[in-house]
C-alpha positions in Angstrom: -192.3 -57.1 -121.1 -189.9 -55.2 -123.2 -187.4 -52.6 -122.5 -189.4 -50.2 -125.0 -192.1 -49.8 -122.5 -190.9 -51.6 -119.6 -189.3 -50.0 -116.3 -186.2 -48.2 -116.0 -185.6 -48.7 -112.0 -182.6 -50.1 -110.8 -182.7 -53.5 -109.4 -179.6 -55.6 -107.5 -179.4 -59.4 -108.0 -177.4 -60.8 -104.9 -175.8 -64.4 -106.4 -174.3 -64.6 -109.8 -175.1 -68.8 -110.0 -177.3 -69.7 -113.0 -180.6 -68.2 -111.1 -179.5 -65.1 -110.5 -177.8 -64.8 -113.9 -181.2 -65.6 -115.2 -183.0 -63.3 -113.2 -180.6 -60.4 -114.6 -181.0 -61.8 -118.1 -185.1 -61.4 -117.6 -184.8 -58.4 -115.7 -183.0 -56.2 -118.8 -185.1 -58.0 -121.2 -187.8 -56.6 -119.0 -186.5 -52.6 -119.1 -184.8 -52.7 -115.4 -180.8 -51.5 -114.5 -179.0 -54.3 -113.3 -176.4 -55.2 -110.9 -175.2 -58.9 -110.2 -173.4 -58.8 -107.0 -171.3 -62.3 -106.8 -169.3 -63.5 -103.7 -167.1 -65.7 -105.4 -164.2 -65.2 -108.0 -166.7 -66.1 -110.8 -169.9 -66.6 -111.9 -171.9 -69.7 -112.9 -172.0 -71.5 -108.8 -172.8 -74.9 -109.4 -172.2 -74.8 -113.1 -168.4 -74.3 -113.9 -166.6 -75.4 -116.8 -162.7 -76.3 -116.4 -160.2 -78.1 -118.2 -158.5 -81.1 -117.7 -155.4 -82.6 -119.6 -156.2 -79.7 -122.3 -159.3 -80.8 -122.6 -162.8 -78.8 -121.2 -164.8 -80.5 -118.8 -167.7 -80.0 -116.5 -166.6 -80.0 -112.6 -169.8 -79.0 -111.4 -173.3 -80.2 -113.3 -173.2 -81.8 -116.5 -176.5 -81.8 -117.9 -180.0 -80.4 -117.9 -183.8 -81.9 -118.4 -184.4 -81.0 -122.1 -188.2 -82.0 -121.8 -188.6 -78.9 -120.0 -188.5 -75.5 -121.7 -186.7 -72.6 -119.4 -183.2 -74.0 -119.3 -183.1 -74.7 -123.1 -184.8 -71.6 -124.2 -182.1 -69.9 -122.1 -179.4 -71.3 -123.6 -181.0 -70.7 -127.3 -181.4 -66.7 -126.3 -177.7 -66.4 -124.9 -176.3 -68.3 -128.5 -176.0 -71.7 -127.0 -178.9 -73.0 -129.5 -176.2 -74.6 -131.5 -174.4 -76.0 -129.1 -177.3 -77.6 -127.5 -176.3 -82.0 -127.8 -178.0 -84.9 -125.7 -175.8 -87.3 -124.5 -174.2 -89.8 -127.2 -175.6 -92.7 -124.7 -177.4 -92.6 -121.8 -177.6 -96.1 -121.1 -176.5 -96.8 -117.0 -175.8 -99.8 -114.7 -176.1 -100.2 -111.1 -173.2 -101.6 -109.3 -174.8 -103.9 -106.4 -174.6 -107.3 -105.5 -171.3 -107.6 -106.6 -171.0 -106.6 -110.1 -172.9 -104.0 -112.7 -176.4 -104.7 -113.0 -178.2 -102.8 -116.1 -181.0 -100.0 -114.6 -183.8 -101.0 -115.4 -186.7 -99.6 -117.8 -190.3 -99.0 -116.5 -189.4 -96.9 -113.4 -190.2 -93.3 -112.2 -187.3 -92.3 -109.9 -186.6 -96.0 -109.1 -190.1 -96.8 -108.5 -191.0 -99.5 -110.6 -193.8 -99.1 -112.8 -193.3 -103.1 -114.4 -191.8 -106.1 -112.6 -190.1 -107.5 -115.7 -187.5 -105.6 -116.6 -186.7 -105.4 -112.5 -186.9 -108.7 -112.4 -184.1 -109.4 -115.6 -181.8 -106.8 -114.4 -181.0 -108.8 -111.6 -181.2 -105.5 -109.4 -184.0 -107.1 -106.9 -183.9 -110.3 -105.1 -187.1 -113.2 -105.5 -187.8 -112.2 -101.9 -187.7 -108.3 -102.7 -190.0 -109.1 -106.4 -192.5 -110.8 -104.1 -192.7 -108.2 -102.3 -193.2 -105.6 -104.2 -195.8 -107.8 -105.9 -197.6 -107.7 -102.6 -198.8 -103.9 -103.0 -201.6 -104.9 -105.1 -203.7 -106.7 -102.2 -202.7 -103.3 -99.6 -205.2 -101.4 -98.7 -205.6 -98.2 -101.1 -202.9 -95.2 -100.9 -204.1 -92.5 -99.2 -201.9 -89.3 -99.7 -203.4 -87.0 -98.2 -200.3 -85.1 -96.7 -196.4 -84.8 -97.9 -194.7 -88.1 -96.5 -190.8 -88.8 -96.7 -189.9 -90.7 -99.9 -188.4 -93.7 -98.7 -190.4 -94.6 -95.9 -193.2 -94.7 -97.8 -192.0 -96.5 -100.4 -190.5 -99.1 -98.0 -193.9 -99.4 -96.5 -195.7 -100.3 -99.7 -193.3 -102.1 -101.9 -190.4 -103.2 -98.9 -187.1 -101.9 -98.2 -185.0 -103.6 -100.9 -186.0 -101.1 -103.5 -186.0 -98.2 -101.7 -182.1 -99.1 -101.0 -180.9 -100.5 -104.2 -182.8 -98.5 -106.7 -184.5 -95.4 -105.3 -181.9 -94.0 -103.2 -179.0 -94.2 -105.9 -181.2 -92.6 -108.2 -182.7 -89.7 -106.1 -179.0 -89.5 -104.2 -177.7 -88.5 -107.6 -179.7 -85.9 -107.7 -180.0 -84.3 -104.1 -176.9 -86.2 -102.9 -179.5 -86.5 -100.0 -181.2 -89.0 -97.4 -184.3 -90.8 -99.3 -185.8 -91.9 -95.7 -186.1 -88.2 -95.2 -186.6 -86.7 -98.6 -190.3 -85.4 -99.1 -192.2 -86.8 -101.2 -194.5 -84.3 -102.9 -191.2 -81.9 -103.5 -189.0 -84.2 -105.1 -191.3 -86.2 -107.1 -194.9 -84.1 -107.0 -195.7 -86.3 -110.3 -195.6 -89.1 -108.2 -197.2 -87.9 -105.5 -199.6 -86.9 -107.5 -200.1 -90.0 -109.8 -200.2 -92.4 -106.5 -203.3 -90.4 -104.7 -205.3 -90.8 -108.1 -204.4 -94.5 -108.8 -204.7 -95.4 -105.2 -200.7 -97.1 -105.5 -197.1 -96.5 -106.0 -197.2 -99.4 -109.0 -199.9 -97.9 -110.7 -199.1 -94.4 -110.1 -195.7 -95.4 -111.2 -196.5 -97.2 -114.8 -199.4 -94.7 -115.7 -196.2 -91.8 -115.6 -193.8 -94.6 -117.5 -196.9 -95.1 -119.9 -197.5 -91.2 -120.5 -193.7 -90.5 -120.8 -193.1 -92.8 -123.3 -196.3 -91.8 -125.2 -195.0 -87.7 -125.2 -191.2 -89.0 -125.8 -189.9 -86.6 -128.2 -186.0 -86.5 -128.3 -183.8 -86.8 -125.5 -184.7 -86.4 -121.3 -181.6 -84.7 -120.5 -179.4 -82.1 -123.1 -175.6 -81.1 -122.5 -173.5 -78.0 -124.5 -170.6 -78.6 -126.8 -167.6 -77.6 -124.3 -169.7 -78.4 -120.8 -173.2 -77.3 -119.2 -170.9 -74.7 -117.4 -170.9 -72.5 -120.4 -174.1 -71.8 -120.2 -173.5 -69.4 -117.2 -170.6 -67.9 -119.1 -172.8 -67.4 -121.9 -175.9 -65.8 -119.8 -173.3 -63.2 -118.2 -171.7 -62.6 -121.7 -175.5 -61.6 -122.8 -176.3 -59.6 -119.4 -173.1 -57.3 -120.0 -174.3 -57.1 -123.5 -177.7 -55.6 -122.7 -175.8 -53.2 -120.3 -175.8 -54.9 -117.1 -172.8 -54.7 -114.3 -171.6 -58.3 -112.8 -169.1 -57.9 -110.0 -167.0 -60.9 -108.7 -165.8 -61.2 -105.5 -168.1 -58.7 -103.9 -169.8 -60.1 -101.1 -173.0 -58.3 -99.9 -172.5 -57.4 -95.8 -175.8 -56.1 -95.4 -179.7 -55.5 -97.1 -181.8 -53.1 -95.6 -184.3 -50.9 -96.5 -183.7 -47.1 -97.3 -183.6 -44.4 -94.7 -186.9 -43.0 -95.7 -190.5 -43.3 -93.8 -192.0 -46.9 -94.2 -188.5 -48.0 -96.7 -190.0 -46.7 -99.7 -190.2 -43.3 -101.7 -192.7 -40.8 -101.5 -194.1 -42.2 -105.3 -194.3 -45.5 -104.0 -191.5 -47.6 -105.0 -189.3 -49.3 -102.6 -185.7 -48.3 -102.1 -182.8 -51.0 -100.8 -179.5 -50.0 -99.5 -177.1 -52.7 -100.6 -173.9 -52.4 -98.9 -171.0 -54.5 -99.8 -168.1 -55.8 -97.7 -166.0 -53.0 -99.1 -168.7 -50.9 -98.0 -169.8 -49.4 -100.7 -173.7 -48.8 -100.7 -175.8 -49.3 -103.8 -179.1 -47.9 -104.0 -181.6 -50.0 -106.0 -185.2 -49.8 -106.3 -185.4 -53.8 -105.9 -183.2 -56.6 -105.2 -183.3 -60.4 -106.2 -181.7 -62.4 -103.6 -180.7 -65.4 -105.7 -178.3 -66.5 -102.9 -177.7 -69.8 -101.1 -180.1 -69.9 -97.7 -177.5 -68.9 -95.3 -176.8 -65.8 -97.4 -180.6 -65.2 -97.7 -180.9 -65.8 -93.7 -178.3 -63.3 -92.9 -179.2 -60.5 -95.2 -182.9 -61.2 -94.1 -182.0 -61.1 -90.1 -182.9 -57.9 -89.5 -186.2 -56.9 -91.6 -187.7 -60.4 -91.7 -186.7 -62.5 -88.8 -189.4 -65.1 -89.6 -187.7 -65.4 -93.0 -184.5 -65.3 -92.0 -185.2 -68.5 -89.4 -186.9 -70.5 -92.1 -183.7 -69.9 -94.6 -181.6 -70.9 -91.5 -183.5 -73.9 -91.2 -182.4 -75.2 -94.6 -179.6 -78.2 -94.8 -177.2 -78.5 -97.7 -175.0 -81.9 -98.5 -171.4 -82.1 -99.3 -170.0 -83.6 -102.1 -166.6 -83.9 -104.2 -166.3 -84.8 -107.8 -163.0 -86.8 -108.8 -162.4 -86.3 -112.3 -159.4 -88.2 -114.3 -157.8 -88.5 -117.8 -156.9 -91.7 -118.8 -155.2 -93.2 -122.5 -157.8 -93.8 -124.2 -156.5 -97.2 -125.4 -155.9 -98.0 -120.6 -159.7 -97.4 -120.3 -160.7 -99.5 -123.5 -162.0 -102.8 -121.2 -164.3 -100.0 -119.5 -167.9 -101.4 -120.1 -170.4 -100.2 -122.2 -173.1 -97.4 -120.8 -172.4 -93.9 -119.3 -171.7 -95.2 -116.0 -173.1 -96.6 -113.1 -175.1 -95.5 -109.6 -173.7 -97.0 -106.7 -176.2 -97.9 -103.9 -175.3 -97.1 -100.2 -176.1 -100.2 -99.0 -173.6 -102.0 -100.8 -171.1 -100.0 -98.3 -168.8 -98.9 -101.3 -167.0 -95.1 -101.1 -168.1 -93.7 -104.6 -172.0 -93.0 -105.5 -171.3 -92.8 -108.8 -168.9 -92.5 -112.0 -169.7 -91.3 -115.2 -168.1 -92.1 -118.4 -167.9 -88.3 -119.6 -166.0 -89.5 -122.9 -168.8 -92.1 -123.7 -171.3 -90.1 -122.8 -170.1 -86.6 -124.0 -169.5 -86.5 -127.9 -167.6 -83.6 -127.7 -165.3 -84.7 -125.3 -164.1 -87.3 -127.6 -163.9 -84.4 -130.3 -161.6 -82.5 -128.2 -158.8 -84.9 -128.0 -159.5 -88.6 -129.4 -156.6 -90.0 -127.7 -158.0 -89.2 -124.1 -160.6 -90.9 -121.8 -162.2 -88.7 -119.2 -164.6 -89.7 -116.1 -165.3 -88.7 -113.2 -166.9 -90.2 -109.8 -169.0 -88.7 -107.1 -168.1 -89.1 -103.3 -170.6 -88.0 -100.3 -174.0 -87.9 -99.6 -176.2 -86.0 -97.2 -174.7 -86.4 -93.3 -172.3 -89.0 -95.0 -169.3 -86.9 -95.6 -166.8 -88.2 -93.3 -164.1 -89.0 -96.4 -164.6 -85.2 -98.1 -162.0 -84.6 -94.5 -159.4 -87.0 -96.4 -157.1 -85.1 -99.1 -157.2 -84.4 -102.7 -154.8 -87.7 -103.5 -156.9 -90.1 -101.3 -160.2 -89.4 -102.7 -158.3 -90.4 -106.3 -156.6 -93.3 -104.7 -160.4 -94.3 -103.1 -162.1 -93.6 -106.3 -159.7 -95.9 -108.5 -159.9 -98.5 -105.9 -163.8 -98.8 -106.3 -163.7 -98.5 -110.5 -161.1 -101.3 -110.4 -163.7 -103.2 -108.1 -166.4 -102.5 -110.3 -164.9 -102.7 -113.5 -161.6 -104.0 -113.9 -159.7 -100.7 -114.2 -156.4 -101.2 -113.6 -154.6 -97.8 -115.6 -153.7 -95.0 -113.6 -155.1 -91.5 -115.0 -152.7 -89.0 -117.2 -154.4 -86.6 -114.7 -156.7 -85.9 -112.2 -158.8 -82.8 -110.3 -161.2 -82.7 -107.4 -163.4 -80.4 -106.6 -165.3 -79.9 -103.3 -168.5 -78.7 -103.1 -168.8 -77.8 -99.6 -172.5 -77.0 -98.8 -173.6 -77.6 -102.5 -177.1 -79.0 -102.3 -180.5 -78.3 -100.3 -182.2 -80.6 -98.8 -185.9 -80.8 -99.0 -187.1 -82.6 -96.1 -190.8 -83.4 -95.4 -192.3 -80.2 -95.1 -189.8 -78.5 -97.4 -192.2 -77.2 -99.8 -194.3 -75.8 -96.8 -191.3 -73.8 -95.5 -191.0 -72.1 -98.9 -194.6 -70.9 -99.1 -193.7 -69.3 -95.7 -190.7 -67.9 -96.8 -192.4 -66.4 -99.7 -195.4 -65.3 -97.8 -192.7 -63.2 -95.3 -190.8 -61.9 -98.1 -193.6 -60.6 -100.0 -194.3 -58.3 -96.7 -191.1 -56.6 -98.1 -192.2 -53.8 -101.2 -189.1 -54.4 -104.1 -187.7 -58.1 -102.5 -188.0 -61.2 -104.0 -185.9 -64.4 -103.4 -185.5 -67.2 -106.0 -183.1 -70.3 -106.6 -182.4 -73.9 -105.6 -183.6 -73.6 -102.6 -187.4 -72.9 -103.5 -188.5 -74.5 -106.8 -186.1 -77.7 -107.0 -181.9 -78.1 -107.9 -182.4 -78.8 -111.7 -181.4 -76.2 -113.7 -184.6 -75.6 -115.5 -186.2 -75.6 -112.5 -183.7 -72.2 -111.0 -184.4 -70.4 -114.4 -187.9 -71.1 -114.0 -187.7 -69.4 -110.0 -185.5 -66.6 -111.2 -188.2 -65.8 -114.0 -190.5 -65.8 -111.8 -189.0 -63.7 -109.3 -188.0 -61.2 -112.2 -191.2 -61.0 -113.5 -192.7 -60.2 -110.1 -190.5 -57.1 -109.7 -190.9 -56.0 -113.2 -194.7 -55.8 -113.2 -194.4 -54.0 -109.5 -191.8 -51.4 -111.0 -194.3 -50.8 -113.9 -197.0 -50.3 -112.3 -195.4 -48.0 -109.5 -194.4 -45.9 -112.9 -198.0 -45.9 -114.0 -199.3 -44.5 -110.9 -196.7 -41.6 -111.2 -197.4 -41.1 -114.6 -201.3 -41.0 -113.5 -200.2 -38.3 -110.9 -198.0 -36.3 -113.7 -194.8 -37.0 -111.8 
C-alpha cells in the first residue's frame, strides 16, 4: 500500500525495539500517522551499537540470517544496502572435553545429518557415535504433536549430543533450556523434515543436502559499524517520513475510547493511550510491539485471556563481556570466530566471539586493537549475572585463558546486562501465540507483534511487525472505503 491512496488514521506503536521500528517504518509507507512510544532512553532494544576503546561495537546482537529477506530488505530501504557485510570468517569451535574441538559440518541445529565429520571433530565419544548410529533400526518417528527439543533428540540419538552439540548451539540463540525448548517453534524445518523422513538423521541431512544445494552467499550478514545501526537507521527514516519517536515515555495504560462499543460512529476503532506523564494520545490503532509483561499489563483490562497468556511467557538473562585487547597480546588467539561452550562441561562462559576476526570493519576502525566478547547465563542459570561488573571480566578471562591460552589483560572492558532479554518458547509456545492472537483480534484497531510471537531473529521481528502493520493498514482502508461509500 502507498501513502498516495493509503490511510491517513493515526496509529500508536508501543516499543521502539527493531519490531516496532519496523512496524512504524511499514505503517508510513502504508499512508498511517505514527507515534513510537519507547520506555527506554533509546531506541533499537536488543540491538544497540556502542563504543569501546574508540572503536564501535555491538553490545547487543551482532548479526542477522541473510538467507531470509525482511531484515535485509529493511536495512537496503533505510540506506544500510551498502553497509550490508557477512562476516570475514565464520568458522567456530566447541570448547569440550578439554580443549577446542572444530563444529562440525553436516548438522541442522546440532543435529547431525552425517556421522563423519562428527566423528573427526572429536566432539562425540565412540560410545555416543554408536549410538547415534542406532536410530536407523528405531521404530519410525512419529511427530504427530510439538515435543521439547532435547528430549526427543536424547530419545532417538542419546544424550551426548543433545548436551555437547545441540544445546550450545540452540543456547546461543534462545540462551534457553533445550530439554524444554519446543520443537516445532524453534526448529519447524526440522520438525517438519523428521515427520516426512520418518527420522531425525534423515530429516537432518535431507535439510543439510537442500541448504547446501540453494547456498548462495553467506547464512548470516552484519553492517559496517554494528547490527545496532540498523535501528538507528529505521528511526532516522521513520522521522523522515514524518513520524514522532519518543524516548523515555513509558505507556501506563491502553484502553479503548469512551464511546459505545470503543469505536466511532463510522466504524473505526479509537485507543486512548495514556503515558506515565499522563498525557493521553488518541489513535485510531495501536501496535503493541512491547516485551510480554508490557503486553500483559496494558492488555489486563480489555483482554484478560490475553493478558494471562503474555504473563505466561519466560524470558532468560544474560550479560555480554566485551574487551579490547593489543592486537599483537591476542595474536596466539586461535583461528575461527570463536567458540560455543557446552553446559555440561561446567565452565562459566557459553560463548566468546572473536568480533575483530569475525568483523572486517572492526579491524578497519583501529588495526592496532583486538575486540571480543563472551556471553555469561542461560535460561534459570543466572546465579553469576548477581556478581559485579569486574567479576564477570575476571570470570570471563579466566575461562579464555583455559580455553585458549590467553594470558593479556584487555586495554578495556564493558558489560552489559540484559535483564529479561529473551523469550522462551516452551512446548506449547507456538499454541499460546495463536491464542493470543485469536484474543487480540477480538479487539477492532490492536495488533501485537515481536519476539515473542514469530521467533528472536531479527528477520523474523520485521517479518511480525509487517505483518501486524499490514493488518491495520488494510482495516483503516477499508473503514475509509465504507465512509466514502456512505459520502462521509
Amino acid at each position: 500500500m502507498s501513502a498516495a491512496n493509503g490511510p491517513t488514521g493515526h496509529v500508536v506503536v508501543v516499543g521502539g525495539g527493531i519490531s516496532g521500528l519496523a512496524a512504524a517504518h511499514r505503517l508510513l509507507a502504508g499512508g498511517a500517522r505514527v507515534t513510537v512510544l519507547e520506555a527506554s532512553a533509546r531506541v533499537g532494544g536488543k540491538l544497540y551499537a556502542g563504543e569501546l576503546a574508540g572503536v564501535p561495537v555491538d553490545l547487543g546482537a551482532e548479526s542477522m540470517l541473510a538467507r531470509r529477506p525482511e531484515a535485509v530488505d529493511l536495512a537496503r530501504a533505510v540506506g544500510l544496502g551498502d553497509r550490508l557485510r557477512p562476516p570475514a570468517t565464520a568458522t567456530a569451535s566447541l570448547w569440550t572435553r578439554g580443549g577446542l574441538r572444530p563444529m562440525p559440518k553436516g548438522h541442522v541445529m546440532g543435529v547431525p545429518g552425517d556421522l563423519a565429520p562428527l566423528a573427526a571433530s572429536g566432539v562425540i565419544s565412540e560410545e555416543g557415535l554408536a549410538r547415534i548410529a542406532e536410530e536407523a533400526r528405531l521404530p519410525r518417528a512419529e511427530l504427530t504433536e510439538d515435543v521439547a527439543l532435547g528430549g526427543f533428540v536424547a530419545e532417538r540419538l542419546g544424550r551426548e549430543v543433545v548436551d555437547r552439540l545441540v544445546e550450545p548451539l540452540l543456547g546461543g540463540v534462545y540462551a534457553g533450556d533445550v530439554y524444554r525448548t519446543s520443537m516445532r517453534a524453534a526448529v519447524p524445518t526440522l520438525f517438519d523434515a523428521t515427520r516426512a523422513h520418518g527420522s531425525l538423521t534423515e530429516g537432518a541431512r535431507a535439510l543439510a543436502a537442500r541448504s547446501a544445494a540453494a547456498q548462495a552467499g553467506p547464512v548470516f550478514t552484519g553492517i559496517d559499524g554494528g547490527i545496532g545501526r540498523l535501528p538507528l537507521a529505521v528511526a532516522d527514516a521513520v522521522r523522515a517520513a514524518g513520524g514522532e519517536i519518543r524516548t523515555g515515555e513509558p505507556v501506563r495504560l491502553l484502553r479503548p475510547a469512551a464511546t459505545p462499543g470503543g469505536s466511532r460512529e463510522d466504524g473505526a476503532a479509537r485507543w486512548t493511550v495514556v503515558t506515565e506523564r499522563g498525557e493521553a494520545l488518541e489513535a485510531d490503532a495501536v501496535v503493541l510491539a512491547a516485551p510480554a509483561p508490557v503486553a500483559a499489563r496494558l492488555l489486563a483490562a480489555d483482554s484478560p485471556a490475553a493478558s494471562a497468556e503474555l504473563a505466561g511467557v519466560a524470558y532468560a538473562s544474560m550479560a555480554l563481556i566485551t574487551m579490547a585487547f593489543r592486537r599483537a597480546d591476542a595474536a596466539g588467539l586461535p583461528q575461527g570466530s570463536g567458540f560455543l561452550v557446552p553446559p555440561v562441561d561446567g565452565h562459566t562462559i557459553k560463548a566468546a566471539t572473536f568480533s575483530s576476526r569475525k568483523w572486517g570493519w572492526l579491524g578497519e576502525a583501529d588495526p592496532e586493537l583486538f575486540v571480543l566478547r563472551t556471553s555469561i547465563g542461560r535460561f534459570e542459570d543466572e546465579a553469576d549475572l548477581s556478581r559485579d561488573d569486574d567479576d564477570l571480566v575476571r570470570i570471563s578471562l579466566a575461562d579464555l585463558g583455559r580455553a585458549t591460552g590467553l594470558a593479556a589483560r584487555p586495554v578495556a572492558t564493558r558489560v552489559d546486562r540484559w535483564q529479561g532479554g529473551l523469550p522462551q518458547y516452551p512446548v506449547g509456545h507456538l499454541d499460546r501465540v495463536t491464542r493470543i492472537r485469536a484474543e487480540v483480534a477480538k479487539l477492532p484497531g490492536l495488533r501485537v507483534c515481536g519476539a515473542v510471537y514469530d521467533g528472536v531473529g531479527i528477520p523474523a521481528c520485521v517479518a511480525s511487525a509487517r505483518a501486524a502493520a499490514d493488518e491495520l493498514l488494510e482495516s483503516m482502508a477499508a473503514t475509509l472505503a465504507r465512509g466514502a461509500g456512505r459520502g462521509e
